[in-house]
C-alpha positions in Angstrom: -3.1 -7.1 -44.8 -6.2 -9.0 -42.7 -5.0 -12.1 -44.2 -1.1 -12.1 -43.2 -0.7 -14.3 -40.3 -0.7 -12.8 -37.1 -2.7 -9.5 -38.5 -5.8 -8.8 -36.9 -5.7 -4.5 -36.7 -5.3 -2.7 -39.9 -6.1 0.8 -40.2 -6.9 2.2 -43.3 -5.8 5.7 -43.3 -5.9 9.5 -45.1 -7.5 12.2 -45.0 -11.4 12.5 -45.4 -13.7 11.9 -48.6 -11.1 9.6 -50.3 -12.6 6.2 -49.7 -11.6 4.8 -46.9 -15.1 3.8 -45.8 -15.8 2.2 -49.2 -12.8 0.4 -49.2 -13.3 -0.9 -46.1 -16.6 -2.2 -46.3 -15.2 -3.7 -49.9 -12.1 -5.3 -48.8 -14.2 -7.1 -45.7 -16.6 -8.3 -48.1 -14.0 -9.7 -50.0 -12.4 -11.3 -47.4 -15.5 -12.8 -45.6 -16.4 -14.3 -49.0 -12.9 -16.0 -49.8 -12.4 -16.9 -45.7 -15.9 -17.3 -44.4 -14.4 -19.9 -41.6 -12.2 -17.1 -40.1 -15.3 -14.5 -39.1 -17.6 -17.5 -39.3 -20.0 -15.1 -36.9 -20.1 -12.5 -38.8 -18.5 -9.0 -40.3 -19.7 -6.0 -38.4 -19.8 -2.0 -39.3 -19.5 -0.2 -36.5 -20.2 3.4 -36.9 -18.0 5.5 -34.4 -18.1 9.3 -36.3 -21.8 10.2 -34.2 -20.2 9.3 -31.0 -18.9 12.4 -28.8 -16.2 10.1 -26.6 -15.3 6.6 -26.1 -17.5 6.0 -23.6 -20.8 4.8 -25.5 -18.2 3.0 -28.1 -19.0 -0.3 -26.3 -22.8 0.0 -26.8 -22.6 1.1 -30.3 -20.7 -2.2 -31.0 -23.2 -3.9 -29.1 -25.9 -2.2 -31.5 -23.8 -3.6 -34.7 -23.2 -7.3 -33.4 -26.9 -7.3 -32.1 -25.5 -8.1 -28.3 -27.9 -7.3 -25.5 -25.8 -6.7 -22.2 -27.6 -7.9 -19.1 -28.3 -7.3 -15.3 -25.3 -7.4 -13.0 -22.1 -6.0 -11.7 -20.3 -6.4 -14.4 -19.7 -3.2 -16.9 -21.0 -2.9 -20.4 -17.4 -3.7 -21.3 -16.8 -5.9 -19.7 -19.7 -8.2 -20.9 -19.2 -7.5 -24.1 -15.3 -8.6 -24.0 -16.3 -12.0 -22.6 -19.2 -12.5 -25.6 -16.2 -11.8 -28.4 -14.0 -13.7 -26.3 -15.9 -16.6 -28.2 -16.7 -15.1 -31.3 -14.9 -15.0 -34.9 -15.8 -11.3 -35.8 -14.4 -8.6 -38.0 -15.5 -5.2 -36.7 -15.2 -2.3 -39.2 -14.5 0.9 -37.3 -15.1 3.4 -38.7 -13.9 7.3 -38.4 -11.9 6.2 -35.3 -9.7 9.3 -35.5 -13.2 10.7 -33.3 -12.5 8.9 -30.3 -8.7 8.4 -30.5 -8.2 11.6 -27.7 -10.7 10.1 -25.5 -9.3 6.4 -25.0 -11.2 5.0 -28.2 -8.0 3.3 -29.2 -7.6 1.9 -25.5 -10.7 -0.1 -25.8 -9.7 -1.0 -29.5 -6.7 -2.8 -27.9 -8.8 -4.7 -25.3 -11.1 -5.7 -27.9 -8.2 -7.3 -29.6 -7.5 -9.8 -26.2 -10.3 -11.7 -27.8 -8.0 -14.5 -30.0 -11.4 -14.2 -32.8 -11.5 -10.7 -33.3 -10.0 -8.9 -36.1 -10.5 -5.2 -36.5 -10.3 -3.3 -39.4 -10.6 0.7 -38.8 -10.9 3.4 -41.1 -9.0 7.1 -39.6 -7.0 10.0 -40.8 -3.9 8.9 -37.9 -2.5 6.0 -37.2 -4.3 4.4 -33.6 -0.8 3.9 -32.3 -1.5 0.0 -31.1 0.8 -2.3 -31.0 0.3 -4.9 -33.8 -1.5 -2.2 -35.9 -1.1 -2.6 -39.5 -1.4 1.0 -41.8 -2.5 1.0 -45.2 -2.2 4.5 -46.3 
């Protein structure tokens, strides 16, 4: 589904212990090995189950893309969005169905303004973002 034009949110989802973690992390390898131009800076897993609420999601990606935000006005966020602005990442989320109630799929959507960034999310419900491709 990552490699149909236009496609850059797929969510693999079902309920837990079936896979979807493996798959995930099988499938990107896969596709960063037959397309290594397209996330030419890298495939990312980005472990989302420890987190309580959306809030820390943007340092935890941080953590994964080894980012280091810096002094200033400007929010964790929003640095972050304007480093992937100019990045070709994939970012495995994963266990996102933590941090959908708390506006986890709201920053999942802003992540996806960057034109590089593809995002491929393991959950047991759909995000509900536009452009979101399910495999079930």
């Amino acid at each position: 589904l990552l490699t149909a034009p236009g496609a850059r949110l797929v969510s693999l989802v079902g309920p837990g212990g079936i896979g979807k973690t493996r798959l995930a992390i099988q499938a990107a390898t896969m596709l960063a090995e037959r397309e290594p131009e397209r996330f030419a800076d890298g495939v990312f897993f980005v472990p989302v189950a420890q987190l309580s609420s959306a809030a820390p999601m943007a340092g935890a990606i941080a953590e994964a893309i080894d980012f280091r935000f810096g002094p200033g006005e400007r929010s964790p966020a929003e640095q972050l969005f304007d480093y992937l602005r100019r990045r070709a990442v994939l970012l495995i989320f994963d266990n996102m169905e933590q941090l959908l109630a708390d506006g986890g799929a709201s920053l999942t959507a802003d992540l996806l303004a960057a034109p590089g960034v593809c995002i491929l999310a393991t959950t047991r419900s759909r995000l509900g973002i536009r452009g979101e491709q399910l495999y079930p």
